[in-house]
N, C-alpha and C positions, 0 to 999 in steps of 0.2 A: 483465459478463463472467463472471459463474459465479452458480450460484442460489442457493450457500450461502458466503456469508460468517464461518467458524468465528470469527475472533478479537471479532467482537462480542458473543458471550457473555458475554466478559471484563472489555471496556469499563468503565473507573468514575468519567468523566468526561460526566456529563452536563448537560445544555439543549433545554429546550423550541425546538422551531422550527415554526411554520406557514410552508410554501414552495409559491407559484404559478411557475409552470415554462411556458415554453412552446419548442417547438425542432422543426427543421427541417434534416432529413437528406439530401445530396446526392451521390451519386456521380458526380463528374467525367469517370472513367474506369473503367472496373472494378478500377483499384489504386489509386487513391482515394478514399475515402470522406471526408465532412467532415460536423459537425455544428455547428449554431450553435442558442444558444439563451438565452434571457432568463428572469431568475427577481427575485424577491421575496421574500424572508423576515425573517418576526416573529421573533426571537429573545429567550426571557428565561431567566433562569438561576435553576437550583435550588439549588447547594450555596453563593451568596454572590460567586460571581468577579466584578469589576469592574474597566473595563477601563479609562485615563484617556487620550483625544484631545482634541489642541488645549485642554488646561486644564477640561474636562468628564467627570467621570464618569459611565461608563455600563455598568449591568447587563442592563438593556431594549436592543434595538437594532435596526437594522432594518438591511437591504444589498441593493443593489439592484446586478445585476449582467450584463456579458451573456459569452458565453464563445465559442467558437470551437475546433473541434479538429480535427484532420485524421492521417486514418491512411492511410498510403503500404506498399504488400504490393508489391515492384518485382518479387519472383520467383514467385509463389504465380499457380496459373494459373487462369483464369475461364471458367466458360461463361456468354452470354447469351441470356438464355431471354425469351420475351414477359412485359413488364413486370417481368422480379427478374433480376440477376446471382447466378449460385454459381459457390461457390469448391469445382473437385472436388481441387486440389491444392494443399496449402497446405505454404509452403516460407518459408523463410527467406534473409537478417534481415527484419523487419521495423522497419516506423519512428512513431512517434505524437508527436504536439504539441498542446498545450492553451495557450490565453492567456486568462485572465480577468482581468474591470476591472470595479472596484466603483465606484458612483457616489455621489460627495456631492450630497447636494439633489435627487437623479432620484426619482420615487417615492418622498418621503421618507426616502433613505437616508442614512447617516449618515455613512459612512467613505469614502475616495478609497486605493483601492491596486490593484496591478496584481501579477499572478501569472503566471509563464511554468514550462511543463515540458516536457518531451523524455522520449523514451524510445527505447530500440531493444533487441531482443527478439530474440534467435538462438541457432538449434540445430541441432547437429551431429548427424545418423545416422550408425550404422557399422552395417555386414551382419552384427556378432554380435550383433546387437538392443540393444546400448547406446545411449546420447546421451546428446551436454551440450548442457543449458541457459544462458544466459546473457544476464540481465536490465539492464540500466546503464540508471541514471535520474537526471536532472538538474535541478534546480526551485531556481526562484531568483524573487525576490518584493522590492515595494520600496514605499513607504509606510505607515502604520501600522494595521497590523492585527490584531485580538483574539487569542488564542490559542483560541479554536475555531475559525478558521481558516490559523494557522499549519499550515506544514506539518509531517508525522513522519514514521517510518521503518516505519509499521506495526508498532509493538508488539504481543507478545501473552501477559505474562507477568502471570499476579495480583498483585496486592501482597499476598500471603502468606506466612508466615513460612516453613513447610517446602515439600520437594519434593513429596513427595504431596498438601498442600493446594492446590499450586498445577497439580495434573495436569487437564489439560483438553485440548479438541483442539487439535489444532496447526492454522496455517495455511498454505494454500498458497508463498506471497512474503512471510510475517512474519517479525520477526525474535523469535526463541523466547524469548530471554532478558531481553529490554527490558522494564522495568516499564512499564506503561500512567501518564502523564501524567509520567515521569521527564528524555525529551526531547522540546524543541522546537525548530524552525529557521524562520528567515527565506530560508537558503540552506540547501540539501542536495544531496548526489549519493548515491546506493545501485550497490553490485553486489554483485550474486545470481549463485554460481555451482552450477547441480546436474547434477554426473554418476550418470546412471541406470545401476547395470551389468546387464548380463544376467541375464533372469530365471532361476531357480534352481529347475530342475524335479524334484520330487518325485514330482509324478505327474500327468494330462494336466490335474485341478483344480486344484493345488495349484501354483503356481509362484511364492511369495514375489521382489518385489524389493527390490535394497537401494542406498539411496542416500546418496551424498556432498554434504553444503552446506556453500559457505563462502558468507559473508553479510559485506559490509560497511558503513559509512555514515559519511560526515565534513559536517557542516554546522559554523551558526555560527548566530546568535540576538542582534538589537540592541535596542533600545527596550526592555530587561526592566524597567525599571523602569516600565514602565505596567501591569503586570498584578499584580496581589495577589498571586500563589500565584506558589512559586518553582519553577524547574526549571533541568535542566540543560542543557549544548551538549557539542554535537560535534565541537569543533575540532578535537582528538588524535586522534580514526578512534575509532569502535566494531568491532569483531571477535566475531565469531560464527561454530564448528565446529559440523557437524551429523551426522546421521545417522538416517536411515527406514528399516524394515522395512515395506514394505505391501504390502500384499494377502496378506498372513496370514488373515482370516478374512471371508467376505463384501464384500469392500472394506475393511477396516480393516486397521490397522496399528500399529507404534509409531512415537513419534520422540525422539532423543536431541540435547540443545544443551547446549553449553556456549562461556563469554563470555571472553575472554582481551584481553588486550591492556590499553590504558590504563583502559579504564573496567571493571580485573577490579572485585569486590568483596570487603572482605576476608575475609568469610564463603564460605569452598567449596561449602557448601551453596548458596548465592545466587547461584552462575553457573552453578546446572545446571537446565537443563528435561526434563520425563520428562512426555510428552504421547501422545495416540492420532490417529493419523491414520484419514483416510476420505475415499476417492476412486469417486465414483460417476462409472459412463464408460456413457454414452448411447449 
């Protein structure tokens, strides 16, 4: 879905994987799409994590899986053309659904769980060239699985001590202020809200916009005591205010977060983010 992934930069939770993939794209209708697809992956771990199923420790691992997703566009209109469907108008809400199932004993895999997610995706236009976006995501998961494949909220904050150590780009849909590997879930829901307001014309080049996010997340996290390395949950709601300037310069931009609510921190410095955005439009 985009070709540049900013918050991986940051990432500082890593594992080796070798993964064989295989899958197969279907349109039903031209407001359906579905993918299914089978994978395999070697998994071994760099910094020590190990994970304990059914009385067995495991750093090495292997998961064999197949998945299924389907994206339902019910207002966005299509034209169909010899062999490819396009979409010359794309409209809102939209809808997306993923279910994967990891197999014990299939291709030597090692673990048995199942993961379901949901999404829906909508935005408002107004004729003074504003809009809100509005993302609500819901993923809920059930058997015992490692924490490389639990799910998270898309952090994207270093674990570094000041704000300017920790300046980097911001991302699309992350949450700015979340340290990278501080939470995990077995359940989670997110809502992302961004109102774009009118761009701010200075001159026919220059038209800075400026945007509002509010960003939420509430999960929960069980079986912790199988994994080595501790983290936190999200029972009490995480909260995140935002704020972008972009298209300041070539595509780039700033962005401003700060983290309120139960999980503030009690360092002031520690709930603020000070990041640069960058939106390349094809």
């Amino acid at each position: 879905y985009s070709l540049f992934e900013p918050r991986l930069v940051n990432i500082d939770f890593y594992y080796i994987h070798r993964t064989w993939r295989a899958s197969l794209q279907h349109r039903f209708t031209p407001k359906i799409l579905t993918e299914t697809m089978l994978s395999r992956s070697n998994i071994s771990q760099t910094d020590g994590y190990v994970f304990l199923d059914n009385n067995t420790f495991f750093n090495n691992y292997k998961i064999t899986s197949a998945t299924f997703s389907v994206r339902w566009s019910p207002f966005s209109k299509f034209l169909k053309g010899p062999g490819k469907v396009v979409e010359f108008e794309d409209n809102y809400p939209k809808f997306s659904a993923q279910v994967v199932q990891s197999f014990d004993g299939l291709l030597d895999g090692d673990f048995d769980f199942t993961k379901i997610g949901a999404k829906i995706d909508y935005q408002i236009s107004r004729l003074n060239q504003s809009h809100t976006s509005i993302l609500l995501e819901g993923d809920y998961s059930f058997g015992n699985i490692p924490l490389t494949h639990l799910f998270h909220a898309y952090p994207n904050a270093p674990t570094k001590e000041t704000i300017l150590q920790r300046f980097s780009v911001a991302g699309r849909r992350s949450f700015e202020t979340m340290y990278f590997s501080e939470f995990y879930s077995d359940r989670l829901a997110t809502l992302q809200v961004r109102h774009t307001l009118r761009p701010i014309k200075f001159s026919q080049r220059f038209k800075p916009e400026v945007v509002l996010i509010s960003r939420h997340a509430i999960g929960n996290s069980s079986n912790q005591a199988n994994h080595n390395r501790s983290y936190r949950t999200l029972e009490h709601g995480y909260n995140e205010a935002g704020l972008e300037v972009n298209k300041l310069f070539y595509g780039f931009g700033t962005s401003f977060a700060y983290r309120y609510g139960a999980y503030h921190l009690p360092s002031f410095g520690d709930n603020i983010s000070f990041k640069f955005t960058f939106y390349l439009k094809l």
